[in-house]
FIKOLZA-1660 file (N, C-alpha, C; in steps of 0.1 Angstrom, whole numbers, plus 5000, padded with zeros to 4 digits):
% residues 73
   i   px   py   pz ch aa at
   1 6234 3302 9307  A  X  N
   1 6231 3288 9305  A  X CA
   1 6244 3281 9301  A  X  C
   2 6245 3270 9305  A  X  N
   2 6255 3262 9303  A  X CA
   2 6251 3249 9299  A  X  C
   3 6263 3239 9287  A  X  N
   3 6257 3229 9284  A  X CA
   3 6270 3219 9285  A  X  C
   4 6267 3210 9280  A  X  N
   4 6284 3197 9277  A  X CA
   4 6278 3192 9265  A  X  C
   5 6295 3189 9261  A  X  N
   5 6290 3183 9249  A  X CA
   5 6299 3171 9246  A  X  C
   6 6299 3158 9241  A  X  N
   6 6308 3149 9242  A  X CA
   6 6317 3146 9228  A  X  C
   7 6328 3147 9228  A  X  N
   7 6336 3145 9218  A  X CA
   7 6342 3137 9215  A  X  C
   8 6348 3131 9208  A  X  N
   8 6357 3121 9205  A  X CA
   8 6376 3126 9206  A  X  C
   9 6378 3119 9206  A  X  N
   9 6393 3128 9206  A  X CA
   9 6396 3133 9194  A  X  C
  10 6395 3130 9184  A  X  N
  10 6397 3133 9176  A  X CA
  10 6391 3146 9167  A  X  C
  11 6376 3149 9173  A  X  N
  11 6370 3164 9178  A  X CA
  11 6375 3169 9184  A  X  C
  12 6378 3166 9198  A  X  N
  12 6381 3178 9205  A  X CA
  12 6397 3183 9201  A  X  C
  13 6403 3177 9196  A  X  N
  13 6417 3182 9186  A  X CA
  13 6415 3190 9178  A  X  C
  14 6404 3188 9165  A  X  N
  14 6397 3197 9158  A  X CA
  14 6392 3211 9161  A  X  C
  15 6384 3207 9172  A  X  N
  15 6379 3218 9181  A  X CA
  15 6389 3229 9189  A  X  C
  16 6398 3222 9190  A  X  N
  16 6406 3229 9203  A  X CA
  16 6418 3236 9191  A  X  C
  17 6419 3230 9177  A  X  N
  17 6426 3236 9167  A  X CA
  17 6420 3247 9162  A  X  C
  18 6405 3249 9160  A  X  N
  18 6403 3256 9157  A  X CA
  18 6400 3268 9163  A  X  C
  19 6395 3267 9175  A  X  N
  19 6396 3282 9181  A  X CA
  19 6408 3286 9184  A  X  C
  20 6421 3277 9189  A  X  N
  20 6431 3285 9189  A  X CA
  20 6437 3294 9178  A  X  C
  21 6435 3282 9162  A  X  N
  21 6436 3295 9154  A  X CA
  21 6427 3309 9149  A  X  C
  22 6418 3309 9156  A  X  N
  22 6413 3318 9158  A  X CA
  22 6412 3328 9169  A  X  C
  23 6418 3327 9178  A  X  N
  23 6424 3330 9192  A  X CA
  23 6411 3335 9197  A  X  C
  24 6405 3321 9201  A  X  N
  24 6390 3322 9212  A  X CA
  24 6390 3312 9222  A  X  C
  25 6382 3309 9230  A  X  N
  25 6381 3301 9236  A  X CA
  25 6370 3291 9230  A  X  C
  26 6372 3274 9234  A  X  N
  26 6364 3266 9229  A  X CA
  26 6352 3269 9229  A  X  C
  27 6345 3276 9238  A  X  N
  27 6329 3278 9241  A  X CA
  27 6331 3287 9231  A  X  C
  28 6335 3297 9225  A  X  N
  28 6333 3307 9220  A  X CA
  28 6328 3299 9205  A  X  C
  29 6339 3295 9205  A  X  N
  29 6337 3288 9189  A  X CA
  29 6327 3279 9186  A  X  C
  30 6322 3271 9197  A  X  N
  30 6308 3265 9198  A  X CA
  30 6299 3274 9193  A  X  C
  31 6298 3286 9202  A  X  N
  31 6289 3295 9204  A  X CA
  31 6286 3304 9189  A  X  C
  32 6298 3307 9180  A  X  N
  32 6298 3312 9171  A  X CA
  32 6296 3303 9160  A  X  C
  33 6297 3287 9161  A  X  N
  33 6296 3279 9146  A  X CA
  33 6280 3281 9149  A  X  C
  34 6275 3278 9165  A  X  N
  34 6263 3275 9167  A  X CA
  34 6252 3288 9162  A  X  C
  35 6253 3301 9162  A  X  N
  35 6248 3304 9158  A  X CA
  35 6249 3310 9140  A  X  C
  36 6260 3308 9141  A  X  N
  36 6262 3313 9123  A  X CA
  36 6252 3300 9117  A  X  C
  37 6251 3290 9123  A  X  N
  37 6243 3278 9117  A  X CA
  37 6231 3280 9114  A  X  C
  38 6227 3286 9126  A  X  N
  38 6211 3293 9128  A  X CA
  38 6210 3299 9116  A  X  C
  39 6216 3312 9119  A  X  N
  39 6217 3316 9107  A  X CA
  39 6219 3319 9092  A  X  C
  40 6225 3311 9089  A  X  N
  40 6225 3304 9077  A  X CA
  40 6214 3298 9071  A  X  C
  41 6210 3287 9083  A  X  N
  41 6195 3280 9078  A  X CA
  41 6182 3290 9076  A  X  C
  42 6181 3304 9088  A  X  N
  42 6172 3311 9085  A  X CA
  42 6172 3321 9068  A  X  C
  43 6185 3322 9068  A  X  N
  43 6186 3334 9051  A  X CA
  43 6184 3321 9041  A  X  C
  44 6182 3310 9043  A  X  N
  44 6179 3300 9034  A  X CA
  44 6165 3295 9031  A  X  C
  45 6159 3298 9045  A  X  N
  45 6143 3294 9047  A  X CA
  45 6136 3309 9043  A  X  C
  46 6144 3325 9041  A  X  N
  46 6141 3334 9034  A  X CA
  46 6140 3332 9022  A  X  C
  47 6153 3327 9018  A  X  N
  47 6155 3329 9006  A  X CA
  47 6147 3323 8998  A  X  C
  48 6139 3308 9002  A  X  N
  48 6132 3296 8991  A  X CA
  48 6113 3309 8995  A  X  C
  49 6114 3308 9006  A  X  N
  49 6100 3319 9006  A  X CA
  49 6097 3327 8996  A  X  C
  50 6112 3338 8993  A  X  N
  50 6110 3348 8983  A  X CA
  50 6108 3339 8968  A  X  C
  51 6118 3334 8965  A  X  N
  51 6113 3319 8958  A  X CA
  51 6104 3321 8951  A  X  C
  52 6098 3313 8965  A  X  N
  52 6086 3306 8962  A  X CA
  52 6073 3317 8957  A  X  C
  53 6073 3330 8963  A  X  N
  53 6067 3340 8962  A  X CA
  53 6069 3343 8946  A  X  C
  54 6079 3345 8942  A  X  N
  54 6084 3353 8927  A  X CA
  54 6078 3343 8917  A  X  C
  55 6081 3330 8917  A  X  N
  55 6074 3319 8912  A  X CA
  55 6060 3321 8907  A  X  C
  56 6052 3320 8918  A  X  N
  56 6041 3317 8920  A  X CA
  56 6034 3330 8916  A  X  C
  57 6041 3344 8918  A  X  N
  57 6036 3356 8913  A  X CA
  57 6032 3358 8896  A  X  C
  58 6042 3348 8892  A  X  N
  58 6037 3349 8875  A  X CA
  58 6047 3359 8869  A  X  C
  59 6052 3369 8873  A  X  N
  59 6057 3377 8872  A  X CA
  59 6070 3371 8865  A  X  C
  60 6082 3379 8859  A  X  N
  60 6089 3377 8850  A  X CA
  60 6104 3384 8851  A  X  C
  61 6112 3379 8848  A  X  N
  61 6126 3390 8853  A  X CA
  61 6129 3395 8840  A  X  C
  62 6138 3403 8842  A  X  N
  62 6143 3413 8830  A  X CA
  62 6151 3412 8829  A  X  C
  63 6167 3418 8820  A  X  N
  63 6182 3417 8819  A  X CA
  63 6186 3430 8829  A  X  C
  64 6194 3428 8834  A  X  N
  64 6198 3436 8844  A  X CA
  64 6202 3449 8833  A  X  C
  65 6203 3448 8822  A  X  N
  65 6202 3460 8812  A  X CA
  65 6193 3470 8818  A  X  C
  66 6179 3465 8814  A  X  N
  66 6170 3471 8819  A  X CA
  66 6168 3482 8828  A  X  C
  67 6169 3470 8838  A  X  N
  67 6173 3475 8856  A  X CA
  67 6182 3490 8854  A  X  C
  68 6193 3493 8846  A  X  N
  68 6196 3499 8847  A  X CA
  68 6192 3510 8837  A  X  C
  69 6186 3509 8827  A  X  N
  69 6182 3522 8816  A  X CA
  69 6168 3530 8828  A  X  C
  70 6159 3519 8839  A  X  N
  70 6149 3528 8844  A  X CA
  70 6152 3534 8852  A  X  C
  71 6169 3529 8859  A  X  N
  71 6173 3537 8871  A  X CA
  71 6181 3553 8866  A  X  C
  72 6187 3550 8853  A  X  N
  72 6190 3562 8844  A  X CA
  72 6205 3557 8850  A  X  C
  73 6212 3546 8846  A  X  N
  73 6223 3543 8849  A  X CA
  73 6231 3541 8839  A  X  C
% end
């Protein structure tokens, strides 16, 4: 799949800075902001879930002391 995408000049300088310093090609760098993005947003939409789960559980945290006298640490 292929797409376009329209820039300003002053993006595509940006753009074309940055993959060079990273020695990729512009699609590449699209391809990798675009999905580290994805990404990102998904471990975020985990993260408020667990959240929202631990919250709502009632349940209670402990001092990481703890954590470690039951692990025998």
């Amino acid at each position: 799949m292929s797409f376009s995408i329209r820039l300003t000049e002053e993006e595509k300088l940006l753009a074309n800075s940055y993959a060079k310093l990273h020695s990729m090609s512009l699609s590449e760098a699209f391809k990798r902001a675009l999905f580290e993005r994805i990404e990102d947003e998904y471990d975020i939409a985990v993260a408020e879930a667990a959240l929202d789960e631990y919250k709502n559980s009632g349940e209670k945290s402990k001092p990481i002391t703890e954590l470690w006298k039951e692990l025998d640490l």
